[in-house]
N, C-alpha and C positions, 0 to 999 in steps of 0.2 A: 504494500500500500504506500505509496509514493506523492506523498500530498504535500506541495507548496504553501510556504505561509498564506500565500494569496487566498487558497481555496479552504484551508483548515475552518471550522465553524469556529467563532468567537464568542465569550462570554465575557461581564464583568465581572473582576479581581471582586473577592466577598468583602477586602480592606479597603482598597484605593479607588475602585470602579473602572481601573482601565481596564482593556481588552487584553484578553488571557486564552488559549487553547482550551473549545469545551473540554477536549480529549486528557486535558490535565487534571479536571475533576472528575470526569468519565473514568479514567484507566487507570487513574494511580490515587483519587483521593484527595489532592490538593487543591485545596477552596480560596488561597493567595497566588495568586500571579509569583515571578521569581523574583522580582525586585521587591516584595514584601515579606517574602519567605523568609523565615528564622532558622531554617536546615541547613548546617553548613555542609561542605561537601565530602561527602566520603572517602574515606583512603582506602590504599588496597595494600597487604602486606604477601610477598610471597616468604611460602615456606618451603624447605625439603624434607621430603616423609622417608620411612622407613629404612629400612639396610639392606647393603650389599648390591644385590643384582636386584632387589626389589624397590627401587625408590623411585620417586614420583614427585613432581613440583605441584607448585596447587596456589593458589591465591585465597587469603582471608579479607574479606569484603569488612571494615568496620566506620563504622559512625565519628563523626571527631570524638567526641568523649569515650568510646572505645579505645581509640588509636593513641590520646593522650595518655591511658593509664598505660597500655603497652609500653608506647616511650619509655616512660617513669620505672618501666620495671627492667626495660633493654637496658637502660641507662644503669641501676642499680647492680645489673648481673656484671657489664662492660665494669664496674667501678671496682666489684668483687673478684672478678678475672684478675683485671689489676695487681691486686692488694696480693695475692694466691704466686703472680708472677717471683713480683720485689721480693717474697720473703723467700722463694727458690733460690733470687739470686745469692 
């Protein structure tokens, strides 16, 4: 389905009243336009699974407040790594 802004049905935004894709409150739910929108935008993290000959790459889809506690925890393990390294040497 190959639809042009031109031809997409418009509604107005439930906030601001401008014109907004009906298909935005149709197919996904949202009743603000994206300049009124409060959702920031999602990140994506890849990971590597399993072992050996069996491993697999794969992406986790997370929300920002997902993505931020991740950080805080990457960041926590990298500081710990660290700390594990200095005291080998």
């Amino acid at each position: 389905m190959n639809m042009t802004k031109d031809k997409l049905k418009m509604i107005p935004c439930f906030s601001c009243k401008e014109n907004m894709p009906e298909l935005r409150l149709v197919k996904f739910g949202y009743k603000l336009c994206v300049n009124c929108s409060d959702v920031g935008a999602y990140r994506a993290v890849s990971t590597i699974n399993g072992s050996g000959d069996h491993t697999w790459n794969d992406i986790q889809i997370m929300t920002p407040e997902q993505y931020s506690s991740y950080e805080k925890i990457e960041n926590l393990n990298s500081k710990a790594l660290k700390t594990l390294d200095n005291k080998e040497e």
